[in-house]
SEMARKE-429493 format. One line per 2 residues: number of its first residue (from 1); for each residue x negated, y, z of C-alpha. Coordinates in steps of 0.05 Angstrom, whole numbers. Layout:
// SEMARKE-429493
NUM	X:Y:Z ~ ...
***
This chain:
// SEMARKE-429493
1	-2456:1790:2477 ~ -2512:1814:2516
3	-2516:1870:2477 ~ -2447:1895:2491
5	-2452:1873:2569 ~ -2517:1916:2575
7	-2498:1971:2535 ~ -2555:1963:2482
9	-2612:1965:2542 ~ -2675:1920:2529
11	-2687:1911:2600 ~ -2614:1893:2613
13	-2613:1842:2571 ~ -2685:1810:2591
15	-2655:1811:2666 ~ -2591:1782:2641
17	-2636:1720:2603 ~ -2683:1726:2668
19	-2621:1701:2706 ~ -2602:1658:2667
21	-2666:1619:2668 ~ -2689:1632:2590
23	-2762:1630:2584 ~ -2771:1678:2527
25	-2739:1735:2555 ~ -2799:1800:2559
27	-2774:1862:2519 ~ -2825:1857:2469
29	-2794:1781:2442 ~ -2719:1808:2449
31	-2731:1872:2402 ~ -2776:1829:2359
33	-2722:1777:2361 ~ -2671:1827:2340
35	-2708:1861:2291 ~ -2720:1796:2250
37	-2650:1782:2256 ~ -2638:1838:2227
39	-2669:1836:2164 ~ -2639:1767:2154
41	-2568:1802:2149 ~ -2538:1850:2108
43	-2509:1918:2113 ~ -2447:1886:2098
45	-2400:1837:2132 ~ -2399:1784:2055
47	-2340:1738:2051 ~ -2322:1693:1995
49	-2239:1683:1970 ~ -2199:1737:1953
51	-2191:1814:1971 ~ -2186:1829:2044
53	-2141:1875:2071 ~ -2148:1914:2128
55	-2151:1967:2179 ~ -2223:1998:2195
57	-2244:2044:2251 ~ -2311:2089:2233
59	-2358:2126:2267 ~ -2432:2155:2273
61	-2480:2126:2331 ~ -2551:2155:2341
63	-2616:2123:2352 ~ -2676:2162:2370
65	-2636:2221:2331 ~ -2629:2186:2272
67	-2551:2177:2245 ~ -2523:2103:2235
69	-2454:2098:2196 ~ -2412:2048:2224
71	-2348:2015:2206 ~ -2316:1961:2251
73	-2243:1914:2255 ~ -2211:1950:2312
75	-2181:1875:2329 ~ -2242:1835:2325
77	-2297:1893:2327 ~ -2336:1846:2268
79	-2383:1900:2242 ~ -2357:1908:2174
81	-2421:1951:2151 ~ -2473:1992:2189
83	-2529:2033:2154 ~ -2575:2081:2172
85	-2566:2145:2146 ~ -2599:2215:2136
87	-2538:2249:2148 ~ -2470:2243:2171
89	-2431:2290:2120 ~ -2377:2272:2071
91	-2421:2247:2008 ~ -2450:2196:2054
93	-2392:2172:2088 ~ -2361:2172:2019
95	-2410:2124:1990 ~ -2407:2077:2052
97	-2329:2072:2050 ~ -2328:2063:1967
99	-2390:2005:1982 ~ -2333:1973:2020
101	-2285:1977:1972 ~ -2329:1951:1919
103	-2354:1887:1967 ~ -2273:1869:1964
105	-2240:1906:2022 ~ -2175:1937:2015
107	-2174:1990:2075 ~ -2105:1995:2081
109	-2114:2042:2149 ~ -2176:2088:2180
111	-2184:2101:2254 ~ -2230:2155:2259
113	-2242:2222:2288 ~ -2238:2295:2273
115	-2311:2293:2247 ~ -2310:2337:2183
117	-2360:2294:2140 ~ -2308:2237:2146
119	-2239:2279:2131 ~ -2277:2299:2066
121	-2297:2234:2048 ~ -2236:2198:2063
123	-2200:2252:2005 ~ -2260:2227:1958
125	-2267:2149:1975 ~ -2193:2137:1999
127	-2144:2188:1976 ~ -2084:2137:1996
129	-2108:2108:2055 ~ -2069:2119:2118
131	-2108:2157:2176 ~ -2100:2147:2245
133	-2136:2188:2302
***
């Protein structure tokens, strides 16, 4: 939650703890914090029962110019799957929508945009999946 309030910023979410009286709030313990938290997860939301269907939205973000692939529920915005990624063309997005596939999601609809890497991956990975800009 404090992520999303403070826009990803470090120091706007150790003010955030500062007012909210949390001892172990300095920069340096919230990225460490996060980063171990991190490596405890997965690049992909698991779930256990049978084959989820759904609609997914997609998109690059950058950090420190490096491209992350990311694929969210446009109801819920549960991060389905997020990886980092040397590039943002359509073999890559290709491989992170078929991962999906193959971890039990049915993507019945894609929300994405004009980016050229995904229109050629979606032909590739999901030939009969509806689009939606």
């Amino acid at each position: 939650m404090l992520r999303l309030e403070t826009k990803g910023s470090m120091e706007g979410i150790s003010t955030m703890l500062e007012w909210m009286d949390v001892s172990h709030r300095s920069v340096g313990f919230i990225s460490q914090e996060l980063e171990r938290i991190g490596t405890l997860q997965g690049n992909v939301l698991a779930f256990e029962g049978p084959v989820v269907r759904l609609a997914i939205c997609s998109d690059e973000v950058f950090a420190k110019n490096q491209t992350i692939l990311i694929t969210v529920d446009p109801v819920s915005l549960v991060i389905l799957q997020i990886e980092l990624s040397k590039d943002r063309k359509s073999e890559s997005w290709s491989a992170h929508w078929k991962y999906l596939v193959a971890e039990g999601y049915e993507i019945v609809t894609l929300c994405n945009d004009e980016g050229t890497g995904m229109a050629g991956a979606q032909g590739e990975a999901l030939p009969d999946t509806a689009r939606q800009r």
